[in-house]
ZAZA-533804 format. One record per residue (C-alpha): z, y, x. Coordinates in steps of 0.25 Angstrom, whole numbers, plus 5000, padded with zeros to 4 digits. Example, Ala and Ser with C-alpha at 12.3 -4.5 7.8 and 13.67 -1.06 7.14 Angstrom:
2
503149825049 502949965055 
//
This chain:
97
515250314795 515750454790 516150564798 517150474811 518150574815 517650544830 516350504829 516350454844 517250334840 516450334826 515150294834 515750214845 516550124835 515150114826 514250074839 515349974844 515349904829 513649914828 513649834843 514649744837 513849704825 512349704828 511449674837 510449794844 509349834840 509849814825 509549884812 510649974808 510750034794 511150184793 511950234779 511850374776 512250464766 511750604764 511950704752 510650694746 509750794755 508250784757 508450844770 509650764774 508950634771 507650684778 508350694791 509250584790 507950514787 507250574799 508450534809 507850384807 506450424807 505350334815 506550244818 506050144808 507250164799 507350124785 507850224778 508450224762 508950334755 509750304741 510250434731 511450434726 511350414711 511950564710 510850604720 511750674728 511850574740 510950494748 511250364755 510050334767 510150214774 509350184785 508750054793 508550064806 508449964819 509450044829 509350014845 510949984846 512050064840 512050174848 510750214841 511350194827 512450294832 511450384835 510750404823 512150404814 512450524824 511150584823 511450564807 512550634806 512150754815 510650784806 511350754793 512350844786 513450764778 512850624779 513750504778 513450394786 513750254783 
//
């Protein structure tokens, strides 16, 4: 889920396939990549806060990426849209999965 060239088609295709394949409310799990930035992490963290998320962060083994993934029981796929938007406007250069 890198950079869509339309993001409009991007999301609705993405909403259409998570209605498809689950049932609402469901646990969703987010993949996030992020150079390895305390403060980058920090608000990629607090976007999911008092959510009750799960969050992991895993290094890289050269230290210089960070993969965060995050549990988290989502209303319908709109919401999950949401917060991949909400992601990717807070976060410089994070790679969504």
């Amino acid at each position: 889920m890198s950079t869509p060239t339309n993001p409009d088609e991007f999301y609705e295709k993405l909403k259409k396939q998570l209605y498809d394949t689950a049932s609402w409310p469901a646990e969703y799990l987010y993949k996030f990549i992020v150079k390895s930035d305390v403060k980058k992490i920090a608000i990629l963290e607090a976007i999911f806060n008092n959510m009750g998320a799960v969050i992991h962060t895993n290094e890289s083994k050269n230290g210089k990426y960070t993969s965060i993934s995050v549990n988290i029981l989502m209303r319908d796929p709109h919401a999950v849209i949401e917060k991949y938007q909400e992601v990717a406007e807070k976060v410089e250069g994070v790679i969504s999965l």
